[in-house]
C-alpha positions as CSV (number, residue, x, y, z in Angstrom):
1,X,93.9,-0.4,65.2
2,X,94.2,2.6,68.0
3,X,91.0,2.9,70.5
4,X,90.8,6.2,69.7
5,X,90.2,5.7,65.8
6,X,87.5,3.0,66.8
7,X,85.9,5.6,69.2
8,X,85.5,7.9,66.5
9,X,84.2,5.5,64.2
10,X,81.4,4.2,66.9
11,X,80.1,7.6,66.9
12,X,80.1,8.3,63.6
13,X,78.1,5.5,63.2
14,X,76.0,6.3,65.8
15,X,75.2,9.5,64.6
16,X,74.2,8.0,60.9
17,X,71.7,5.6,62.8
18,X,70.0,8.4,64.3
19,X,69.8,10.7,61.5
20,X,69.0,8.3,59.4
21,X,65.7,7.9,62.0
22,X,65.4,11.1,62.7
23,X,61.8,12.9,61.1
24,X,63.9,15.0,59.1
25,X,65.9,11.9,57.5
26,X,62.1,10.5,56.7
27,X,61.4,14.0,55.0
28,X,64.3,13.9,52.8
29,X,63.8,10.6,51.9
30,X,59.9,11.0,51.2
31,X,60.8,13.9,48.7
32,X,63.9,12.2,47.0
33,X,61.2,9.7,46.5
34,X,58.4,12.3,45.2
35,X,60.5,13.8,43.2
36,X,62.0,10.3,41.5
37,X,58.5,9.0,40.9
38,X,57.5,12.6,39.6
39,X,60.1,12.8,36.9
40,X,60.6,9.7,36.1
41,X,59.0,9.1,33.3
42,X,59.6,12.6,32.1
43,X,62.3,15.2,30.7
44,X,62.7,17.7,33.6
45,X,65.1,20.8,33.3
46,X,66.3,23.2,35.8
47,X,66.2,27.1,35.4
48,X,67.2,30.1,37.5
49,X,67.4,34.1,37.2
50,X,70.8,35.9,37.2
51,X,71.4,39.8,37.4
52,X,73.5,41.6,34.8
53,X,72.8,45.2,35.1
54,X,69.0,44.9,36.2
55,X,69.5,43.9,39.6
56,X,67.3,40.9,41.7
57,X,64.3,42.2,43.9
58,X,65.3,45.9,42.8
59,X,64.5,45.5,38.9
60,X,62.7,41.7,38.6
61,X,61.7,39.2,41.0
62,X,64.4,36.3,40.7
63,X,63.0,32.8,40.0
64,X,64.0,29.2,39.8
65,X,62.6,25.9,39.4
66,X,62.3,22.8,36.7
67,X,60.3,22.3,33.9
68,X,59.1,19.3,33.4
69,X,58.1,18.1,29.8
70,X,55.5,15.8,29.7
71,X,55.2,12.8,26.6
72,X,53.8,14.9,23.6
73,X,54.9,18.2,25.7
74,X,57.0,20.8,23.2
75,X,57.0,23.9,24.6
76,X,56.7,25.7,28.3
77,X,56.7,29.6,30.0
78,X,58.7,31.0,32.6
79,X,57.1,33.8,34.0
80,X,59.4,36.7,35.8
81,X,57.7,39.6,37.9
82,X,59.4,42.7,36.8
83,X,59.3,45.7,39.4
84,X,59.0,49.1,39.2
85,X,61.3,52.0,41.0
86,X,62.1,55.1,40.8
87,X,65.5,55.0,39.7
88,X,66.1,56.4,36.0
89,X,67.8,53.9,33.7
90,X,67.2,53.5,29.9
91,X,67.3,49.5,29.6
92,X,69.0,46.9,32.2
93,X,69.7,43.6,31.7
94,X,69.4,39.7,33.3
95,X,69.8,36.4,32.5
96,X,66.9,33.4,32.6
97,X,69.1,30.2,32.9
98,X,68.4,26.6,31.6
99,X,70.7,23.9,33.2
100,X,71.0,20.7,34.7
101,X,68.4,18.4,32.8
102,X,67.2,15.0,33.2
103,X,69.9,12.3,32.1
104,X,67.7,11.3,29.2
105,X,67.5,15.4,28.0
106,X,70.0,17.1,25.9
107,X,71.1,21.0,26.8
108,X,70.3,22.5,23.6
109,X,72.2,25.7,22.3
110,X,71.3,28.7,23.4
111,X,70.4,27.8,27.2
112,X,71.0,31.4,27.8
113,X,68.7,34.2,27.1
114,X,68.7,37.7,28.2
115,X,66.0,39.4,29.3
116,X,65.9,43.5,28.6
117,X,63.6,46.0,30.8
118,X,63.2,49.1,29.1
119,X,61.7,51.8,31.2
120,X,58.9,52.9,28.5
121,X,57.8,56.0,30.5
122,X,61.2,58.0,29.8
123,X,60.8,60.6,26.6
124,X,64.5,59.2,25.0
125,X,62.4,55.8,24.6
126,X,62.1,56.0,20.9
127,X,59.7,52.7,18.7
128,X,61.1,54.4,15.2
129,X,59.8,54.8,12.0
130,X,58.6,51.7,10.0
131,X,59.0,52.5,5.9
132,X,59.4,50.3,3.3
133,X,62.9,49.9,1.5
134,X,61.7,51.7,-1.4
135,X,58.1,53.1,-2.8
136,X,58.3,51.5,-6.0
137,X,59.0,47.8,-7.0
138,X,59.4,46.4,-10.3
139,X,59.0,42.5,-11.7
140,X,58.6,40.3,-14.0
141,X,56.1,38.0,-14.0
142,X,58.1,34.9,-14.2
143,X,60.3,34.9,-11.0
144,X,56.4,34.4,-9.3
145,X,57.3,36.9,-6.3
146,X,58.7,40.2,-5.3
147,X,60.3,40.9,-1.5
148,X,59.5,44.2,-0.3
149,X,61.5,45.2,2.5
150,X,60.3,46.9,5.5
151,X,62.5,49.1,8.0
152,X,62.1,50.1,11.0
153,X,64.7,53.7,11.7
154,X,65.2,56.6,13.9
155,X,65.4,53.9,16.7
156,X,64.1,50.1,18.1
157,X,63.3,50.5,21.3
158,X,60.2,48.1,22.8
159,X,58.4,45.5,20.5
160,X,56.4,47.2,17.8
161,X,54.2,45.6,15.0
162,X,52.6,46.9,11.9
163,X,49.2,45.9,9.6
164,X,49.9,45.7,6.0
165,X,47.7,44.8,2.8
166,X,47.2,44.8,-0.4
167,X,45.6,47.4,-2.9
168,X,44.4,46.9,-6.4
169,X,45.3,49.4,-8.4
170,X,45.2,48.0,-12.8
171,X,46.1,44.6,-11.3
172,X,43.7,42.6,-9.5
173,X,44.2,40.2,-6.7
174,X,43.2,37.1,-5.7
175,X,43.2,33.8,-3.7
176,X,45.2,31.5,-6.0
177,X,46.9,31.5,-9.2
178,X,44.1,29.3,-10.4
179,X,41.7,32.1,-10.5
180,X,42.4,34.5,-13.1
181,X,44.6,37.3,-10.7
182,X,47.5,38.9,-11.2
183,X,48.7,38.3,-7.7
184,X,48.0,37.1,-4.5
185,X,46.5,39.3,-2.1
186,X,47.7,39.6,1.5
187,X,47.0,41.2,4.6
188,X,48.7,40.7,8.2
189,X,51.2,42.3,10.1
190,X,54.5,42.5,10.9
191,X,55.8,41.9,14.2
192,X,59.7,43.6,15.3
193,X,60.8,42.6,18.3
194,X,63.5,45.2,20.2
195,X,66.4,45.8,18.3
196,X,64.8,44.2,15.3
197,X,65.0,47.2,11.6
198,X,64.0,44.9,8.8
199,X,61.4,42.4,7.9
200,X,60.1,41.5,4.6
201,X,56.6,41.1,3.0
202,X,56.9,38.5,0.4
203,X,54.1,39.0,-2.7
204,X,52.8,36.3,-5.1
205,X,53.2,37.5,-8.5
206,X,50.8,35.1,-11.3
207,X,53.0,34.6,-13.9
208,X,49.5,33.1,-16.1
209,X,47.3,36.2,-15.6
210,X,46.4,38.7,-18.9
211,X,49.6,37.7,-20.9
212,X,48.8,40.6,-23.2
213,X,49.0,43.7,-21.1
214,X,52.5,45.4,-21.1
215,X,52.1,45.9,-16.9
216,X,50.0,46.3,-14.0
217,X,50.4,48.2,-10.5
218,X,49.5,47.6,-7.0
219,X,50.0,48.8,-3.9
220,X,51.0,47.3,-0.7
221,X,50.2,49.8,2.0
222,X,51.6,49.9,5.9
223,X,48.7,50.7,8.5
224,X,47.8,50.9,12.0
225,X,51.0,50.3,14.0
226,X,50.5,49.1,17.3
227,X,52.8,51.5,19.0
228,X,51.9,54.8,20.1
229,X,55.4,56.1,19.0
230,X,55.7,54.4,15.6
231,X,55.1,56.3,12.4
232,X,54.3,54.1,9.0
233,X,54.4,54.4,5.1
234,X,53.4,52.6,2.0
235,X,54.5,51.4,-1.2
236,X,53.7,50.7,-5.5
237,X,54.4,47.8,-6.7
238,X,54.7,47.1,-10.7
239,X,55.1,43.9,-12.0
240,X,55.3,43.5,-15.9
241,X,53.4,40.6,-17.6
C-alpha cells in the first residue's frame, strides 16, 4: 500500500484517539448515556415550531423538545409564548410539529396541527351570533330524544362558549325516566372553538310520562355567553305524548 495512504490513515487515527479523550468526547458520551437511561423505559417524541404566515420571534416564540410518556402517561402540553407587535394582521398562522418518536412509538395521524393567532383587539374581529336552528321543535315521545341545533353566524372568530338549560313550561323535568318526568333536564354549555357554526343540544324525551295528555312544551333557553361580542337566543320545544 502507498506511504502516503498509510500516513493519512495514522492521523486519522490519531485524531479519533484524542477526541475520543478529549472532555468534550466525555460530555457527549455522558449525555448519549443520560438520555439512553432516561428514555429507556419510556415513549419519548420529538416536537418543534414552524412559521407559516405568523413568523418565529416576531409573532410566537419558537419551541422544540421531546415529550416523554411515562407508563400510565396519556396525555401532555406544549406551551408556545405568543408575542405581541404592532403590526396589523387579522389572523396568522404556524405549525407545532410531532416527529421522530421512540422505536417502540407509533406517529399517529395528524402529527400536524396549526396554530391560529388572531389579533382580538382589531374591530373586524367578529365571535357571531349563537341561535338555535329553529324556535320550535316538535316530537313524539317514542324516538326518546330531540337534537336541537345550535349556530353560531355573522362570523367565528376566537373560541366562544354559551350556557344553556332547561325550562318547564306544561312538561316537567326531571333526573331520570324512573321518576315520573316528561324529560330530562339539562344545563351546561356549549363550547365552539374558531371556525366552529354548529353544535347540538341533545334532550331526553320520557316516552312513559302522563300517557293521557295530547302534548307538553318546554323550553331550552341559551344564556350567558362567554364572549363579550357574542349575542344569544332560545328556543320551545313540544313533544307529543
Amino acid at each position: 500500500r502507498p506511504k502516503a495512504e498509510e500516513k493519512i490513515e495514522d492521523k486519522a487515527n490519531k485524531e479519533d484517539k484524542a477526541l475520543a479523550e478529549s472532555p468534550e468526547a466525555e460530555d457527549i458520551t455522558a449525555l448519549i448515556q443520560d438520555f439512553q437511561c432516561t428514555y429507556a423505559d419510556s415513549n419519548y417524541i420529538h416536537f418543534s415550531t414552524r412559521d407559516g404566515s405568523a413568523k418565529k420571534n416576531l409573532d410566537y416564540e419558537p419551541v422544540s423538545g421531546v415529550l416523554e410518556f411515562k407508563e400510565g402517561e396519556t396525555s401532555k402540553q406544549i406551551r408556545i409564548p405568543i408575542l405581541h407587535h404592532e403590526v396589523e394582521s387579522r389572523q396568522e398562522e404556524f405549525n407545532v410539529i410531532l416527529e421522530n418518536p421512540s422505536k417502540e412509538t407509533d406517529l399517529g395521524d395528524p402529527s400536524i396541527c396549526t396554530v391560529t393567532i388572531l389579533d382580538m383587539s382589531k374591530r373586524f374581529i367578529d365571535h357571531g351570533t349563537i341561535t338555535v336552528d329553529s324556535t320550535r321543535y316538535h316530537s313524539d315521545a317514542n324516538p326518546g330524544e330531540i337534537s336541537i341545533g345550535v349556530k353560531r353566524s355573522g362570523g367565528s372568530d376566537g373560541a366562544v362558549a354559551i350556557s344553556y338549560r332547561t325550562i318547564d313550561a306544561t312538561a316537567i323535568g326531571g333526573e331520570s325516566q324512573n321518576d315520573g318526568s316528561d324529560y330530562i333536564k339539562l344545563e351546561g354549555t356549549l363550547w365552539f372553538r374558531h371556525g366552529e357554526a354548529a353544535k347540538t343540544i341533545d334532550l331526553v324525551i320520557n316516552p312513559n310520562a302522563h300517557p293521557n295528555q295530547d302534548h307538553s312544551t318546554l323550553i331550552v333557553a341559551l344564556q350567558r355567553p362567554l364572549s363579550r361580542h357574542t349575542r344569544r337566543g332560545m328556543c320551545h320545544g313540544h313533544h307529543h305524548l
